[in-house]
N, C-alpha and C positions, 0 to 999 in steps of 0.2 A: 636886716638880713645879715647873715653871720660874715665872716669875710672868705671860710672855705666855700659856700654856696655860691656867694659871688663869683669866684673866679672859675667855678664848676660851669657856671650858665653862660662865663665868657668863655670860656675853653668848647663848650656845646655849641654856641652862636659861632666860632672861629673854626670848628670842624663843619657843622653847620653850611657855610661859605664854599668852604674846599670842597664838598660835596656838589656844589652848586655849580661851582669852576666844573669839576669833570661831566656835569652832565650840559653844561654846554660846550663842552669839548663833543662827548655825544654828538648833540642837536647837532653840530657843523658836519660830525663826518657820520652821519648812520646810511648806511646804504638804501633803505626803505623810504617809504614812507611815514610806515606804520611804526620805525625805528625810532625817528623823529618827533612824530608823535607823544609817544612814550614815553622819551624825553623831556616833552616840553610839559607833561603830565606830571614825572615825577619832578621838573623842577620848580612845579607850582606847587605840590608836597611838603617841599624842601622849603619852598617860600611861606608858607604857612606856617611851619614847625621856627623856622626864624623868626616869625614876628611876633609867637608866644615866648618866645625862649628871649627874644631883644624886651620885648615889653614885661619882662620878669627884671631884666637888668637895670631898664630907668624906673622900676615901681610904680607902671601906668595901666591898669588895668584895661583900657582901652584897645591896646592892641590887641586882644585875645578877642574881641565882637570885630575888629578888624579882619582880625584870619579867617574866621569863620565865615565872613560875608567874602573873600580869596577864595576859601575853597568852593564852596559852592559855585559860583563865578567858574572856577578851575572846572571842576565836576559839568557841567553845562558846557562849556566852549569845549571839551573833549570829544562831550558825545553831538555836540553840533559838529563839529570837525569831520568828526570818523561818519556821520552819517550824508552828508558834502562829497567825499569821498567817493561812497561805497554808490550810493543813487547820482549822481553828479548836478544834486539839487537838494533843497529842504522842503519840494511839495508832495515827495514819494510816503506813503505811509508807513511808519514801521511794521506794523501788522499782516499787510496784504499784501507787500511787495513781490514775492514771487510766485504766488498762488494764481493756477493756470485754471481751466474749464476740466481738462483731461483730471489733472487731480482732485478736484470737488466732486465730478461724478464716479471715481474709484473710491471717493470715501462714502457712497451714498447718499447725498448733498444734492439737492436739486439747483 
C-alpha cells in the first residue's frame, strides 16, 4: 500500500471517529425517541464504514465479513426496536396491525 493511501484511510478512520463522537453527543441529547434511535442507527453506519476502512489499514481482510455481519445485526435491532415501540411488544403482526371489521367490509372483503 502506497504511503498517500495509507494516511488517506487514517485520516478517513480519524474523521470516521469524530463523526461518531457527535452522534453520541446526539444519542445523549435527542429530544425524541425516534431522535435517538436514529442516532444509534447511524452510529452503527459509522461503525461498519470503520471497521472496513480500520481493516484496510492493518491489511486484514477479515474485518470487511465483520462489518457485514454489524450491519445486518444493525439493520434487525432497528427494526426490532421501532417495532417494541410502536406495538409495545414483538407479538403484533406487521401486516394486520390496525385493520378493523368496518374497513374490510368498505373494501368488499368478507
Amino acid at each position: 500500500m502506497s504511503e498517500f493511501v495509507y494516511y488517506l484511510n487514517v485520516s478517513a478512520a480519524l474523521l470516521l471517529l469524530i463523526g461518531m463522537a457527535l452522534l453520541l453527543i446526539r444519542l445523549l441529547s435527542g429530544p425524541t425517541l425516534y431522535d435517538r434511535i436514529l442516532a444509534v442507527n447511524s452510529f452503527g453506519t459509522k461503525t461498519v464504514l470503520f471497521l472496513c476502512v480500520f481493516s484496510l489499514i492493518i491489511g486484514r481482510s477479515d474485518g470487511i465479513d465483520i462489518a457485514i455481519l454489524y450491519a445486518l445485526m444493525n439493520y434487525i435491532a432497528t427494526i426490532a426496536v421501532l417495532k417494541f415501540f410502536r406495538y409495545k411488544g414483538f407479538d403484533a403482526p406487521l401486516a394486520s396491525a390496525h385493520i378493523d371489521k368496518k374497513t374490510v367490509k368498505a373494501r368488499g372483503r368478507s
